[in-house]
N, C-alpha and C positions, 0 to 999 in steps of 0.2 A: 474697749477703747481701741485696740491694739491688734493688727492683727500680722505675721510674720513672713519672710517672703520664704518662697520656696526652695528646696534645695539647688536648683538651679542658677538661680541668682546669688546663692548665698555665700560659691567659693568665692564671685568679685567682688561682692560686698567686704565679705574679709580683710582679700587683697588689698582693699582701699584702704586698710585703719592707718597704716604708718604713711600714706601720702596724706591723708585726712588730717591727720595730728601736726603734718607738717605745716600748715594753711600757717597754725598757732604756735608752734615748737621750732624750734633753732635744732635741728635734728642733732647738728655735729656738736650741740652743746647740751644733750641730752641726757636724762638719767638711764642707763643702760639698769636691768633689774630682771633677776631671774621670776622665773614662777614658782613659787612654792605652792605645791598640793598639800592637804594633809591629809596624814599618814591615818591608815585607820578609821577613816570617814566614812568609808560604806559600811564597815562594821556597825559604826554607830546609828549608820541610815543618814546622818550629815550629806546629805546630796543634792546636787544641782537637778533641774527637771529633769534632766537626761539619765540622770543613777550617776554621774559622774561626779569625780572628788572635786570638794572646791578650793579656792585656793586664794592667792593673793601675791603680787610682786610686794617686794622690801628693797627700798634704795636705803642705805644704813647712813645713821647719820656720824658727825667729826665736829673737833672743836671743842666750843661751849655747848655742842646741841647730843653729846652722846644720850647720854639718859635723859632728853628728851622724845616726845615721841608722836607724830601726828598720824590716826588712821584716816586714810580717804576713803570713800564710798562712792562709787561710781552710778551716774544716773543710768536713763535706761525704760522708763515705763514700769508697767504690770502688766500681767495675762490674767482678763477679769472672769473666764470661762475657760473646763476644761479644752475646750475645742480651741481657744488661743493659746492656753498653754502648754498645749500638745502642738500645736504649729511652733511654738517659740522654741519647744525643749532641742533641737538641732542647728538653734543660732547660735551668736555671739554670746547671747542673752539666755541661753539656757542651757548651756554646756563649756565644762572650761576645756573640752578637746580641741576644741577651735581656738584658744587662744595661745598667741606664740610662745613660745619656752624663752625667750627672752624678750623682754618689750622693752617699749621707748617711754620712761612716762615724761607729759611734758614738764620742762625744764620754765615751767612760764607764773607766774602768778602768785599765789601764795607756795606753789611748790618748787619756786626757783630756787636755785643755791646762789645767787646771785644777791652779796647782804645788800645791793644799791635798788635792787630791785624790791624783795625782801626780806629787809631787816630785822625783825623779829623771828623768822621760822626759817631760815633757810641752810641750818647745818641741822637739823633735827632729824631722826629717823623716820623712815618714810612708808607705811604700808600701803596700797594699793588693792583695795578689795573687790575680786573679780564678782560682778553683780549677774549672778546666774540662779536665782532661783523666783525671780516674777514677782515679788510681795512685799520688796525693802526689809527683805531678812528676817519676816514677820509670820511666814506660814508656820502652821504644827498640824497639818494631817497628818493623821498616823499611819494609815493605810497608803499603801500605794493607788495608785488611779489607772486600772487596766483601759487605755483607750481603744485598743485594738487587738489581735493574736499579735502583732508584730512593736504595738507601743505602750509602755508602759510607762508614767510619770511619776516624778515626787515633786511635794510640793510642801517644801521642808526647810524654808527660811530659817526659823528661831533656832535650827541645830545648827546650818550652816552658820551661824551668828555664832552659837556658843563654842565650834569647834573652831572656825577662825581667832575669837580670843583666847580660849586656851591655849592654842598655840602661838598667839605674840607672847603671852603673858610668860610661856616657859621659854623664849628665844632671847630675853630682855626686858620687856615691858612691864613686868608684876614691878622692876625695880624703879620705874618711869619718875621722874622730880617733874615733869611738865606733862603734862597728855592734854591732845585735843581730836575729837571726831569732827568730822569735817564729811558732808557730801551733797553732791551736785542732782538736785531737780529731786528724782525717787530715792536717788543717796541720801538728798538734804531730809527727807519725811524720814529715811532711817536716823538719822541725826537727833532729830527731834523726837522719835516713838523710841528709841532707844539711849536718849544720853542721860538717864537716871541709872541705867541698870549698867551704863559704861564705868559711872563714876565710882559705882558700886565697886568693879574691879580691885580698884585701887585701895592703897593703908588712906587713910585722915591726912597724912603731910604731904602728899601728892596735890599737884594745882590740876585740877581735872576741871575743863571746860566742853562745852558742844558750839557746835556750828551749821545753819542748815542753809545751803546756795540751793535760791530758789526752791525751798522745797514747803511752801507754805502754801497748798491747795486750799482751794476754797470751794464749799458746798454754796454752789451760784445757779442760780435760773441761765438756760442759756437763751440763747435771740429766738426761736421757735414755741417761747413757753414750756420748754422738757426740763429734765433734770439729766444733762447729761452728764455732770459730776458728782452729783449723789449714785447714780446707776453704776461708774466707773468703780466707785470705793465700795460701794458695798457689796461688787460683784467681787471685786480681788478679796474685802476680809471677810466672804463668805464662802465662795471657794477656796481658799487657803484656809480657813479657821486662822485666822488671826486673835480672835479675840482673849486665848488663854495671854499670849503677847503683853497685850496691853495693859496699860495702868489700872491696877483695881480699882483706885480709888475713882478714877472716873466711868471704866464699868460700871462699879456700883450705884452708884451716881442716875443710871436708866436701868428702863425692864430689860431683862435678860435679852427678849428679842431684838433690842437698839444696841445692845451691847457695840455693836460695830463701830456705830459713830463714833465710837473715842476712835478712828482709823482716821478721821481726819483732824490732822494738824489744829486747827481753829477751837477741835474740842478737847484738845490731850492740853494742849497750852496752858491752858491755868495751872495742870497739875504737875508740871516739870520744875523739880527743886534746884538742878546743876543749872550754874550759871551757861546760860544759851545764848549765841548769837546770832539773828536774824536777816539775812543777807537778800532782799525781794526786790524785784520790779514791783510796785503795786499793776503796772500796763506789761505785766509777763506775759511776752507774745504767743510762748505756749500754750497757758491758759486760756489766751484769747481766740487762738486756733483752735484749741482742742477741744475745749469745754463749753467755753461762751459761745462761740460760733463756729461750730463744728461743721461741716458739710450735711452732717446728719438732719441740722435745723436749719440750713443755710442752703434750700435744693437748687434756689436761682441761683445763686453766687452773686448774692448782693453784697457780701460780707468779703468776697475774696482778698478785691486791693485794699480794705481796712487790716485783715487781717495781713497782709504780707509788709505793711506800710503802712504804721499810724499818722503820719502825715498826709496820707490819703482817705481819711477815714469822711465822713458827712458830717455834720453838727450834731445830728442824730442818731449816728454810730457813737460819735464822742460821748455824747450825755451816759448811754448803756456803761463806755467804759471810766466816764467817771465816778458812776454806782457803782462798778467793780472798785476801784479805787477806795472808795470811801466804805464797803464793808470789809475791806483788806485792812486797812487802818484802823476801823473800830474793833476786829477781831484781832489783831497785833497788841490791843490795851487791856487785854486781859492778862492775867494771871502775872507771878512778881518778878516784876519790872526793876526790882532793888538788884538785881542776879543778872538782868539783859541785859544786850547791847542790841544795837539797829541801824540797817543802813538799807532805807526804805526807798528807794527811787521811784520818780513818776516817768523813767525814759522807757523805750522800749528794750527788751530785755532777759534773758534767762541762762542761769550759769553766768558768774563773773569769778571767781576768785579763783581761777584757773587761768587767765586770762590778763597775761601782765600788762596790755593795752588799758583794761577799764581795772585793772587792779591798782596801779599806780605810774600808768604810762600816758603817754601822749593822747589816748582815747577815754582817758580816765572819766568818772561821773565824779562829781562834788556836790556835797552837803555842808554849808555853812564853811568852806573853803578845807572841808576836808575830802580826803580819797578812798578808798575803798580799803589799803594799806594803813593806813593810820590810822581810820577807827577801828578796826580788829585789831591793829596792835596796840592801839591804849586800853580796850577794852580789857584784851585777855589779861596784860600786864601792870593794870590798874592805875594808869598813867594821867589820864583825864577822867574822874569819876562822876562832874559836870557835865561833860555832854557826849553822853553814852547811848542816848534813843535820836537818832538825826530821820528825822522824816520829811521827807520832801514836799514842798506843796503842788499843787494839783497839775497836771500836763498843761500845758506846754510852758509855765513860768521858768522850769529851771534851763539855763541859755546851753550848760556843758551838755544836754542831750544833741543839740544840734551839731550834725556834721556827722553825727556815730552812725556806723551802718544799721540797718533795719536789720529786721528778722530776716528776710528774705538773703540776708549777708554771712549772720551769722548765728550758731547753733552749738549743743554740742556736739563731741564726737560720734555717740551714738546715733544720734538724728542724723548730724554728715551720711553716716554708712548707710541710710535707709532701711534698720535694720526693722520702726515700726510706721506705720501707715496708717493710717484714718479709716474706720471701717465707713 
């Protein structure tokens, strides 16, 4: 899917993050937040692609939010073959040597400390998890991957996952009254393939919830007749070995050789018992760029201004993306729904709850005259138990998408810094 830029580019690519985050962040009202490495991570082989230790910024929380606790997981893609995960292991994305010893994370969205902003999360302690290892914290090679004399990879998600919890859990977090995982695009898929074994963590009187922004991939035909989201997922959990990761019960469920598919979100869904909240575009422009109409299937660039601007799309563009639509929504009706929440929009779209514009601001989206703040916060807090799945209907009826910027406007940080690109 992915392929990474070169050393070259990559020191002002870096350079960019904190003008980058500023587009969306109030800087001077920002969460300052060291890096934590942890300690003894190469010993345990716990490593980013690069062998390097992984890590996580902690904004602590005050108030009524002390022994609460929310983990982020930062988006970012996959590297579906050794040869992109070997181009990525020297990015942003594949080493946490590149990332600054003290960061900004933004002060916006659901991670505001601002309670007008939000009121539900926003004295809670705050982890930050540095997304360095290509696989949504999901690889288990065991072996290292000698790509060269000079490079050698790991590809070591499930440890960096287990050595990042064990070190919340002994900082604070094992004593947590509130927990929620929460993360944005390949964050939100860790979100989802991982918020059974989060909740696991915790005693029985812990409220342990998940959250997945934008992170509900769909195995789609794309405009060319390919599969280029089948090819995406099954190259990452098959170079990673992902599949020890995943939910037995729906491993078991296919032959050994399909075991992968539970790698995509649509098919683990049934089998997730923590209450999960579901945060999508059904018209996620990413998806619609990357998978549906990728340049790969798309060699005239008849797809271009659709994909950078639904509003510029054909009648005939539109119809493809109202099938997408309409098997996003039938594959969001599986599995118990007694435990979800949902806030399924037809606007264009990806990554929102970072985002105090469309989180509960001036650019905000509405469902049934709600925001994107208030159904996660009745959800998690069990406030409206009535209308907890809002799904939108079909593009263009809902009026609040109008006036929002396009894809072409806005992205996340990752994609800002151009750190992956379109093969």
């Amino acid at each position: 899917m992915s392929r990474f830029l070169h050393h070259g580019r990559l020191r002002a690519s870096c350079s960019l993050l904190f003008l980058l985050l500023a587009v969306r962040v109030d800087v001077a009202k920002s969460q300052a937040s060291g890096l934590r490495l942890i300690s003894g991570a190469e010993e345990r082989g716990a490593v980013c692609i690069d062998g390097s230790a992984p890590g996580y910024y902690i904004s602590p929380g005050f108030g009524g939010g002390v022994n609460n606790w929310m983990v982020y997981v930062e988006g970012g893609g996959w590297c579906k073959s050794i040869r992109e995960c070997a181009n990525r292991a020297n990015t942003y994305l594949g080493s946490t040597n590149l990332s600054p010893t003290r960061e900004i994370l933004p002060n916006s969205g659901i991670l505001s400390r601002n309670a007008g902003v939000n009121p539900d999360f926003y004295n809670w302690n705050v982890a930050w998890l540095r997304y360095c290892d290509g696989s949504s914290f999901l690889g288990d090679r065991e072996e290292p991957v000698v790509v060269s004399k000079d490079v050698t990879i790991y590809l070591r998600g499930q440890r960096v996952w287990d050595a990042i919890m064990e070190d919340l859990m002994g900082i604070g977090m094992a004593t947590a009254e509130k927990a929620l995982l929460i993360g944005c695009s390949a964050g939100g898929l860790t979100a989802i393939l991982h918020c059974d074994s989060f909740k696991a963590l915790f005693p029985g009187n812990s409220v342990v919830k998940c959250m997945a922004d934008a992170g509900f991939f769909l195995d789609t035909p794309d405009v060319g007749g390919g599969v280029t989201s089948l090819d995406l997922f099954r190259g990452v959990a098959i170079t990673h070995n992902v599949m020890p990761a995943l939910d037995k019960s729906c491993t078991f469920s296919r032959e050994p050789s399909l075991a992968w598919e539970c790698f995509f979100a649509q098919n683990a869904l049934p089998y997730v018992q923590t209450p999960l909240y579901i945060l999508q575009s059904d018209m996620d422009y990413w998806q619609i760029g990357n998978l549906i109409a990728p340049k790969s299937a798309d060699p005239a660039g008849t797809w271009t201004r659709c994909t950078k601007d639904i509003g510029s799309c054909s009648s005939e563009q539109l119809g493809v993306l109202q099938d997408f639509r309409l098997s996003m929504v039938r594959a969001l009706e599986a599995g118990n729904s007694a435990v979800r929440g949902e806030f399924v929009i037809s606007c264009s779209a990806h990554c929102m709850a970072t985002d105090t514009a469309r989180w509960n601001g001036h650019q905000t989206f509405l469902i049934n005259d709600k925001t994107i703040a208030q159904s996660v916060g009745d959800w998690y807090n069990a406030r409206d138990v009535k209308d907890l799945e809002l799904v939108d209907g079909p593009y263009p009826s809902n009026p609040t998408c109008a006036g929002r910027p396009t894809n072409s406007e806005e992205t996340d940080f990752a994609e800002h810094l151009n750190l992956v690109t379109q093969d």
